[in-house]
Every structure is written in structure tokens, then in C-alpha cells.
C-alpha positions as protocol buffer text, in pm:
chain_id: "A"
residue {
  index: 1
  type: UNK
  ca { x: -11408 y: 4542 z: -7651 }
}
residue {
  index: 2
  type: UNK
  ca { x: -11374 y: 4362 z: -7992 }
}
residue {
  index: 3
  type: UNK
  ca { x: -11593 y: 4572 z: -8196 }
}
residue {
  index: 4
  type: UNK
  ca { x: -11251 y: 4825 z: -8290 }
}
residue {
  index: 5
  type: UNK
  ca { x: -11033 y: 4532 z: -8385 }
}
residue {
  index: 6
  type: UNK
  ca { x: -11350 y: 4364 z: -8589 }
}
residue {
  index: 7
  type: UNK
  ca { x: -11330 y: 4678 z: -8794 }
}
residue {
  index: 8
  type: UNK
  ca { x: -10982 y: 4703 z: -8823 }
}
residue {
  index: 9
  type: UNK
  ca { x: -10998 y: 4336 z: -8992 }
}
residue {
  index: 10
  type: UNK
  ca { x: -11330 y: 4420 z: -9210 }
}
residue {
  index: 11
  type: UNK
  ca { x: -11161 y: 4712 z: -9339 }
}
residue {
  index: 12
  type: UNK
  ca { x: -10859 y: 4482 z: -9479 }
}
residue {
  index: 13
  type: UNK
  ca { x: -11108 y: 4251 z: -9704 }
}
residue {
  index: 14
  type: UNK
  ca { x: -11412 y: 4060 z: -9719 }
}
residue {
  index: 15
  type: UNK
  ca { x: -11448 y: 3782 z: -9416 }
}
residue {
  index: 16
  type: UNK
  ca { x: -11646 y: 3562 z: -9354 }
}
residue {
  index: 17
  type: UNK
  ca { x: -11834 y: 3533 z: -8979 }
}
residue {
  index: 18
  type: UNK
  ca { x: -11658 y: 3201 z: -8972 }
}
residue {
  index: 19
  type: UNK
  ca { x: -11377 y: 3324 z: -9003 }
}
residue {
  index: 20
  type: UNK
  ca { x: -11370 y: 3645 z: -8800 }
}
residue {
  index: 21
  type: UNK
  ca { x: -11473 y: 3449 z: -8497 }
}
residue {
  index: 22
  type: UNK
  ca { x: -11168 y: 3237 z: -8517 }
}
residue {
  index: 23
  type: UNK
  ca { x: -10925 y: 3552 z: -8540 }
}
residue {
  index: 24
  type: UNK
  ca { x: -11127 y: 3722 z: -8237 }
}
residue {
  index: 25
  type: UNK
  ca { x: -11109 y: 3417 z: -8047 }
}
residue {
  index: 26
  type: UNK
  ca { x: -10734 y: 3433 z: -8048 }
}
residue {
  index: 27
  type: UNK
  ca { x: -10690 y: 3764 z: -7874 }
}
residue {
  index: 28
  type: UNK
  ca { x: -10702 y: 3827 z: -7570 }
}
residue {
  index: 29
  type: UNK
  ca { x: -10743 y: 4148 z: -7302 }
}
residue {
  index: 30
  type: UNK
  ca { x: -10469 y: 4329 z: -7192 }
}
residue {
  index: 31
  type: UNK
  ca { x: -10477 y: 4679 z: -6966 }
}
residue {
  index: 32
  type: UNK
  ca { x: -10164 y: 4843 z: -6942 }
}
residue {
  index: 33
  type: UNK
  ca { x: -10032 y: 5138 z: -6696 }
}
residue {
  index: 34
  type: UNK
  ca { x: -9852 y: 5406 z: -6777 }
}
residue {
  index: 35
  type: UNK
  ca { x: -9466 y: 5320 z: -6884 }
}
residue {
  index: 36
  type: UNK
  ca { x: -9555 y: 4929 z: -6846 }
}
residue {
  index: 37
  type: UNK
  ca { x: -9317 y: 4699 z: -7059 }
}
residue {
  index: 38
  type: UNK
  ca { x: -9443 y: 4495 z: -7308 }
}
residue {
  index: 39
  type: UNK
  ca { x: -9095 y: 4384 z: -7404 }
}
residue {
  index: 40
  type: UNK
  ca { x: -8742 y: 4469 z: -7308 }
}
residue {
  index: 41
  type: UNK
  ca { x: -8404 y: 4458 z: -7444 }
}
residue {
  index: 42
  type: UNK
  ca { x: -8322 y: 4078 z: -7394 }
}
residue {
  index: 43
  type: UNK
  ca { x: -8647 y: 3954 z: -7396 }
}
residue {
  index: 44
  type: UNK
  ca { x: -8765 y: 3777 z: -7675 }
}
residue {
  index: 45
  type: UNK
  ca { x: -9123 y: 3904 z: -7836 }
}
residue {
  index: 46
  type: UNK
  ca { x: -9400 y: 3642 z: -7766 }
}
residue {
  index: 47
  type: UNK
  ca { x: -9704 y: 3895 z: -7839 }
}
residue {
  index: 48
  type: UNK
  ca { x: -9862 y: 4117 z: -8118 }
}
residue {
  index: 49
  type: UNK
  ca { x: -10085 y: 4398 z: -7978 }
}
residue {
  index: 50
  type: UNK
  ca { x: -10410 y: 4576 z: -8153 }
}
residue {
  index: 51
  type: UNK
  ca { x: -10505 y: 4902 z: -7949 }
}
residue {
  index: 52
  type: UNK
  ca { x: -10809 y: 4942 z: -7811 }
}
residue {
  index: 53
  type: UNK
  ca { x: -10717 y: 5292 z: -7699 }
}
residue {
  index: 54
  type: UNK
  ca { x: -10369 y: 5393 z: -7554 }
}
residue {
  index: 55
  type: UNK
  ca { x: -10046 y: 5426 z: -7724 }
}
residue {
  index: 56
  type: UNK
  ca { x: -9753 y: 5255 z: -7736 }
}
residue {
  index: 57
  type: UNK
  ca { x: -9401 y: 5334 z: -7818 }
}
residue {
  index: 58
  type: UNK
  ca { x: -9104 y: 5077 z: -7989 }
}
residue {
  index: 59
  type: UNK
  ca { x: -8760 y: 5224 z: -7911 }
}
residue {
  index: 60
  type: UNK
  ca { x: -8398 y: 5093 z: -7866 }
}
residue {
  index: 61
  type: UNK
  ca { x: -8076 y: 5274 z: -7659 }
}
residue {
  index: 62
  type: UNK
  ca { x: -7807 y: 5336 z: -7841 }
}
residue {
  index: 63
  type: UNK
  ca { x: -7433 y: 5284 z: -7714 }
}
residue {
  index: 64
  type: UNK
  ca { x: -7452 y: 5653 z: -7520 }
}
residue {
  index: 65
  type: UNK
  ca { x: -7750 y: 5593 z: -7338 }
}
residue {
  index: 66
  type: UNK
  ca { x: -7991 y: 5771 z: -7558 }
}
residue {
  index: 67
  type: UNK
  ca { x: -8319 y: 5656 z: -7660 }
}
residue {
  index: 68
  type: UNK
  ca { x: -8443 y: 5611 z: -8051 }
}
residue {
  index: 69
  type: UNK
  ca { x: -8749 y: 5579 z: -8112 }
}
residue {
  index: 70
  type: UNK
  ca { x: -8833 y: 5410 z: -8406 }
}
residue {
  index: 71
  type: UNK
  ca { x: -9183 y: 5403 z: -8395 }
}
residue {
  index: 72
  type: UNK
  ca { x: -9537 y: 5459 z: -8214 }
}
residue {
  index: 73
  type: UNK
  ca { x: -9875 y: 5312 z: -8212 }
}
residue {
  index: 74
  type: UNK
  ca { x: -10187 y: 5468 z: -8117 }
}
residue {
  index: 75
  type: UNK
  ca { x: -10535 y: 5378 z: -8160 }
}
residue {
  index: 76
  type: UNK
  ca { x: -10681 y: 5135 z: -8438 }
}
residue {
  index: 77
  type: UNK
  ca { x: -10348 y: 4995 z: -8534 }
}
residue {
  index: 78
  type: UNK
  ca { x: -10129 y: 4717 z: -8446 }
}
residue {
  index: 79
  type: UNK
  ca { x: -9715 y: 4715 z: -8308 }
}
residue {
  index: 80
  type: UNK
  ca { x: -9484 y: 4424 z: -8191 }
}
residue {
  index: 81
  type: UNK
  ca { x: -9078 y: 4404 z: -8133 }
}
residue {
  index: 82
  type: UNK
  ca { x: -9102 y: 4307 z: -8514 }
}
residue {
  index: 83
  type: UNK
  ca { x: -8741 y: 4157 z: -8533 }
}
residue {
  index: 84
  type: UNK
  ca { x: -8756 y: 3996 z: -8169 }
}
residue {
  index: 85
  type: UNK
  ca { x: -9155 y: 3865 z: -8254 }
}
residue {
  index: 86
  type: UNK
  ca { x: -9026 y: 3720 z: -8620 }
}
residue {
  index: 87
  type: UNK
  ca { x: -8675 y: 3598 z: -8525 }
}
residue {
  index: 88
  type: UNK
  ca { x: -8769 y: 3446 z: -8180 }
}
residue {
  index: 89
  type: UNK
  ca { x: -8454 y: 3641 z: -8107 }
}
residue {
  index: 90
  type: UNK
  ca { x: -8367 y: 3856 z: -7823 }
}
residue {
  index: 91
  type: UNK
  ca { x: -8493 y: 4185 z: -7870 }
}
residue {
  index: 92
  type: UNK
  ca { x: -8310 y: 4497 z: -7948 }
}
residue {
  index: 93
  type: UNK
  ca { x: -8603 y: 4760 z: -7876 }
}
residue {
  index: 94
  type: UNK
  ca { x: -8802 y: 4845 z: -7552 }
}
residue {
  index: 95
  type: UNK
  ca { x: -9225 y: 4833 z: -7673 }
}
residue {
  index: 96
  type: UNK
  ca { x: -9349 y: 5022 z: -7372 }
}
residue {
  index: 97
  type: UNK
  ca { x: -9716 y: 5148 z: -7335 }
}
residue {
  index: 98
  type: UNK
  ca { x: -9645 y: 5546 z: -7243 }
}
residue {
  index: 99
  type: UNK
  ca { x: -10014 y: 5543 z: -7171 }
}
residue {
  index: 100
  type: UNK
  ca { x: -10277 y: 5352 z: -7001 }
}
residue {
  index: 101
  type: UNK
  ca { x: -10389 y: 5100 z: -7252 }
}
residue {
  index: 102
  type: UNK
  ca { x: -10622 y: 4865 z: -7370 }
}
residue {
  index: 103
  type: UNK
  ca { x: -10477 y: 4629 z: -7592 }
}
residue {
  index: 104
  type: UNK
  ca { x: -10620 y: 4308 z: -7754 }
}
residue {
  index: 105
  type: UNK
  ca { x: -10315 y: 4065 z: -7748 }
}
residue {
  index: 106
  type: UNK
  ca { x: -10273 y: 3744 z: -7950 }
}
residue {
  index: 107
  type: UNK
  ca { x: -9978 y: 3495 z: -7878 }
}
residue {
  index: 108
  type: UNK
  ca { x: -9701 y: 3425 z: -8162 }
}
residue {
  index: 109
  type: UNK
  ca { x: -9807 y: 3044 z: -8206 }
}
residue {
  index: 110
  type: UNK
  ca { x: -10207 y: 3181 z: -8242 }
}
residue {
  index: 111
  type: UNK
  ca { x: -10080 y: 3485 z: -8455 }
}
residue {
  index: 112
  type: UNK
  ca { x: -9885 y: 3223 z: -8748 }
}
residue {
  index: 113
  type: UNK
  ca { x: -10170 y: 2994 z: -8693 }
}
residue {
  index: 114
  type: UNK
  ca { x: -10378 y: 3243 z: -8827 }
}
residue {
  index: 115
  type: UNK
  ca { x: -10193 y: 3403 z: -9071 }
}
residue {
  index: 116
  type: UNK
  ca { x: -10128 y: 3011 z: -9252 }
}
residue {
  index: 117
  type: UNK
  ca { x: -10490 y: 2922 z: -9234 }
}
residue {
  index: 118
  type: UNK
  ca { x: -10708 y: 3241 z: -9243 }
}
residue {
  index: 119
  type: UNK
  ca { x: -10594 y: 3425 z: -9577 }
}
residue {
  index: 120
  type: UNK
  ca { x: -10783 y: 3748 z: -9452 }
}
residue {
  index: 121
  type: UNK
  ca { x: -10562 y: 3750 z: -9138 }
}
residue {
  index: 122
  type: UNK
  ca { x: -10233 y: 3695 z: -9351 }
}
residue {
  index: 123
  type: UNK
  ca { x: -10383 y: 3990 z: -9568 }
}
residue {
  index: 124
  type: UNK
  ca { x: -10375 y: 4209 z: -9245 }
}
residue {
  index: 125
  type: UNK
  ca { x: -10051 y: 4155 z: -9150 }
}
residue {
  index: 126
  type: UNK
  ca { x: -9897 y: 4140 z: -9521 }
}
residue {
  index: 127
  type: UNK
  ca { x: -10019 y: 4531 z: -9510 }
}
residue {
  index: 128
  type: UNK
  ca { x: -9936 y: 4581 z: -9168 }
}
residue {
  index: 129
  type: UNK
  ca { x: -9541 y: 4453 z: -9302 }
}
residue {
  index: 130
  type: UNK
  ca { x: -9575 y: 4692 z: -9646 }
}
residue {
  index: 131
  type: UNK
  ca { x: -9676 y: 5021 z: -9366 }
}
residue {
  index: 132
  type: UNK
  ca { x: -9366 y: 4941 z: -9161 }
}
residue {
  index: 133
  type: UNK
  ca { x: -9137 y: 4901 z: -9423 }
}
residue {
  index: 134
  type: UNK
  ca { x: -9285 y: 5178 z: -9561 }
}
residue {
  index: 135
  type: UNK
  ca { x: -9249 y: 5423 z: -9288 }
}
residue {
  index: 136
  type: UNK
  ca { x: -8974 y: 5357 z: -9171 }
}
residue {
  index: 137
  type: UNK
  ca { x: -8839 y: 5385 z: -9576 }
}
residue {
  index: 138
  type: UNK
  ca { x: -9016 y: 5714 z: -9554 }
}
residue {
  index: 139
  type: UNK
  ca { x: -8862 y: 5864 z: -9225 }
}
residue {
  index: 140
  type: UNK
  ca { x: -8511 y: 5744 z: -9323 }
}
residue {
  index: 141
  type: UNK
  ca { x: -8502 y: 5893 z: -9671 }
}
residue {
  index: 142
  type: UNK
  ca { x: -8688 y: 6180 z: -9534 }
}
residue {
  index: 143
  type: UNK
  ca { x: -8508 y: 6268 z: -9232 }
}
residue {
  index: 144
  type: UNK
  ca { x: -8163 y: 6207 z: -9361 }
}
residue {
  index: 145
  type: UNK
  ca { x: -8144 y: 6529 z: -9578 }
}
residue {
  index: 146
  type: UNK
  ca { x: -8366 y: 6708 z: -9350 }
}
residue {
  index: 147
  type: UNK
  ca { x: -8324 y: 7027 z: -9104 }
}
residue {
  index: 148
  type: UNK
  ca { x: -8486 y: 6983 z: -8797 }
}
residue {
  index: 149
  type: UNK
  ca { x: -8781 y: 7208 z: -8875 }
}
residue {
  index: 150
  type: UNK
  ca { x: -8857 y: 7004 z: -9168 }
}
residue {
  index: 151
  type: UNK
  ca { x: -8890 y: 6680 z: -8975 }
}
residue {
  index: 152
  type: UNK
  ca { x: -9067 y: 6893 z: -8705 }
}
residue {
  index: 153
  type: UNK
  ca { x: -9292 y: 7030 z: -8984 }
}
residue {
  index: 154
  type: UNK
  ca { x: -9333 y: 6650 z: -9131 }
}
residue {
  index: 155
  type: UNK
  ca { x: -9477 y: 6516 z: -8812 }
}
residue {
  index: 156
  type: UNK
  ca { x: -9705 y: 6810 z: -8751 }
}
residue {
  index: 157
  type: UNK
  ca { x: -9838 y: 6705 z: -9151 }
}
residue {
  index: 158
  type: UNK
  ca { x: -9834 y: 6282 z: -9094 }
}
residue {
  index: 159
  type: UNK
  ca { x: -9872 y: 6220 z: -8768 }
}
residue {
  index: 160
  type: UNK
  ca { x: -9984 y: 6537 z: -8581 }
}
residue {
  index: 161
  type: UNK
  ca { x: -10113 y: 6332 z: -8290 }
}
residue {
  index: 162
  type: UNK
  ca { x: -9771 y: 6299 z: -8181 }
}
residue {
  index: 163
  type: UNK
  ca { x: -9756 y: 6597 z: -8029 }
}
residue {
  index: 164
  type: UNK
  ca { x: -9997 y: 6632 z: -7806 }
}
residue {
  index: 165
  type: UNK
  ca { x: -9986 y: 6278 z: -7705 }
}
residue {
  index: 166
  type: UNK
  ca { x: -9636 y: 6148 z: -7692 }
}
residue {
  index: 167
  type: UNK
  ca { x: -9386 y: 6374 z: -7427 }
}
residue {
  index: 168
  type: UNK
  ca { x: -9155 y: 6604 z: -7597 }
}
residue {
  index: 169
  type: UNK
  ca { x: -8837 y: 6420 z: -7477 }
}
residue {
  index: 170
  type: UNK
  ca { x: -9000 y: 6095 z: -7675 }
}
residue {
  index: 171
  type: UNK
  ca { x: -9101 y: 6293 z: -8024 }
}
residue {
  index: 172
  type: UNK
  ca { x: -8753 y: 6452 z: -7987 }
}
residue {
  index: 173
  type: UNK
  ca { x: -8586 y: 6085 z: -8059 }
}
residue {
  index: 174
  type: UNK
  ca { x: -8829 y: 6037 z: -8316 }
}
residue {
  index: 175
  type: UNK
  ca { x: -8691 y: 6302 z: -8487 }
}
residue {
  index: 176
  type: UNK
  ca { x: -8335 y: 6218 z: -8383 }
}
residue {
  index: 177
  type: UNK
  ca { x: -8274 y: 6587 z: -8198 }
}
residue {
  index: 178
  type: UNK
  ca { x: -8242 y: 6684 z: -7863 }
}
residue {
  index: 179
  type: UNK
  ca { x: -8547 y: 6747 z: -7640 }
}
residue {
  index: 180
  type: UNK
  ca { x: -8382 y: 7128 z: -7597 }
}
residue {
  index: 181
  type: UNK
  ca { x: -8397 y: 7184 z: -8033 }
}
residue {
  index: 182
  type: UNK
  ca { x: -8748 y: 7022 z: -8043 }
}
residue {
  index: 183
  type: UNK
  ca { x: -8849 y: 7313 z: -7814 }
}
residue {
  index: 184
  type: UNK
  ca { x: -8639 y: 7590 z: -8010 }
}
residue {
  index: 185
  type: UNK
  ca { x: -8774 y: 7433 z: -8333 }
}
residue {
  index: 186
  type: UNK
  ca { x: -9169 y: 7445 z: -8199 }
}
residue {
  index: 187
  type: UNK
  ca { x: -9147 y: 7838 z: -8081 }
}
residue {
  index: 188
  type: UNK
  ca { x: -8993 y: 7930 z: -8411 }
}
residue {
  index: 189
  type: UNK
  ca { x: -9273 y: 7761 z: -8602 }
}
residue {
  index: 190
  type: UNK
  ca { x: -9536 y: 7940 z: -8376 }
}
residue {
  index: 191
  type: UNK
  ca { x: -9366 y: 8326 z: -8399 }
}
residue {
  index: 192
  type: UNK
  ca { x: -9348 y: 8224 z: -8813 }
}
């Protein structure tokens, strides 16, 4: 059950056993249904989640209803309300597992423990914060001068999984079109 996230942390820098004990011992189980909520809007983020195997989605509704999804998180990586976790504010997004799950969860007070007195766990969530800003740098710049079968053909290039995994309707707000274009957009690319 631990052997994924031991990995995940070995691949981020020499530990020692010491060390990696006292980060494993921090997490804890968690199996998730389909569309269970991790955190809602209002809630303030208490827990950071590594996946086992599942995926889960972080999205926020916008003033019309819609959803925007603003990121998701599949096997072998890690995902949290970000703002809501850091701030200890009330979040703005929805973190929702869209698939049964198995997550290894660790508890904000643990997580900061860790991160001030286990330099290899401060290194994993230093590049954890560099790939979010990243990404999300990356799909703004990207999608802002975009057509939609460029951001169609960008996910189908950096994150492919997407679209066999995730429903159409969700991948559609990830790309900030309608579920309806997302379709048009797909049976173009396959008569191309």
C-alpha cells in the first residue's frame, strides 16, 4: 500500500530509512467512491492526498453555474485545495475523487511537520509547488491564444490519459469549451 508513495519520495532525492519511515508513518489510508468529496466550496482543506490508484479532480463553479476545472490527478502524484490547504481559508474549488480511489492521506499539521524537519519531504513538495505553478502557467499562456482543436490536440500530446479516463463533460472545462465542441472538435480530429 506504501510501496507507490515510497517511490514517489525516492525518486525526489536520496533518503535515508530513518527518514522515510517518519514521512510513511504520517499518512494514512483512504478509499474513496466514485464522485466522493474530499473538499467543498466552504470547507477549509485539512488534507494532502498521494494516489494509490484513482483519480481525482480540483474544480471551482463559476458565477453561471458552470464548472472549471483547473486541474486533475491520477496515479503516482499528489493534489490538495492548494489555496484552502495553505491559507487555512475557505475553499474556492470542489477536490472530488471521479473514481474509486486509494489515496494515502497525511493531515496539514503532519504535512508542515514534515516539510520543516525532513528536508527530503520539503524537496517533494517544493517540486510538487514548481509543477503546479508550472502547469497551470502552461495551460493559461497556452490556452489563451488557442482554438479549441489546439487545446484538444495539447491534451491528447501532455496528458492523453485524460481522455479515456476523465468524462467528456469534465475534459470539456478543462479546456474551457462546451461538452457539445469537445465532441465536434474529437470527430474532426478522427476524419483528419
Amino acid at each position: 500500500m506504501f510501496k507507490a508513495l515510497e517511490n514517489f519520495i525516492l525518486g525526489h532525492g536520496d533518503i535515508g530509512e530513518k527518514e522515510l519511515d517518519k514521512i510513511l508513518q504520517c499518512f494514512h489510508l483512504k478509499q474513496t467512491v466514485r464522485n466522493e468529496m474530499l473538499c467543498n466550496i466552504g470547507q477549509v482543506c485539512k488534507h494532502f492526498y498521494f494516489i494509490n490508484s484513482g483519480c481525482l479532480r480540483l474544480y471551482e463553479i463559476d458565477d453561471k453555474g458552470n464548472d472549471i476545472t483547473g486541474f486533475f490527478a491520477l496515479e503516482d502524484s499528489i493534489i490538495s485545495a492548494n489555496t484552502s490547504f495553505i491559507l487555512q481559508k475557505p475553499s474556492r474549488d470542489c477536490l472530488v475523487s471521479i473514481e474509486p480511489s486509494e489515496l494515502l492521506m497525511i493531515h496539514r499539521e503532519d504535512f508542515y511537520a514534515l516539510v520543516n524537519s525532513v528536508p527530503q519531504f520539503a524537496n517533494v513538495y517544493h517540486r510538487f509547488m514548481e509543477f503546479a505553478f508550472i502547469h497551470s502557467q502552461m495551460r493559461i499562456y497556452s490556452f489563451l491564444g488557442m482554438e479549441g482543436i489546439d487545446k484538444l490536440k495539447w491534451v491528447m500530446e501532455h496528458e492523453p490519459k485524460l481522455l479515456t479516463r476523465v468524462s467528456s463533460k469534465a475534459v470539456a472545462s478543462y479546456l474551457g469549451m462546451t461538452n457539445s465542441t469537445l465532441s465536434k472538435l474529437r470527430a474532426k480530429l478522427l476524419n483528419s
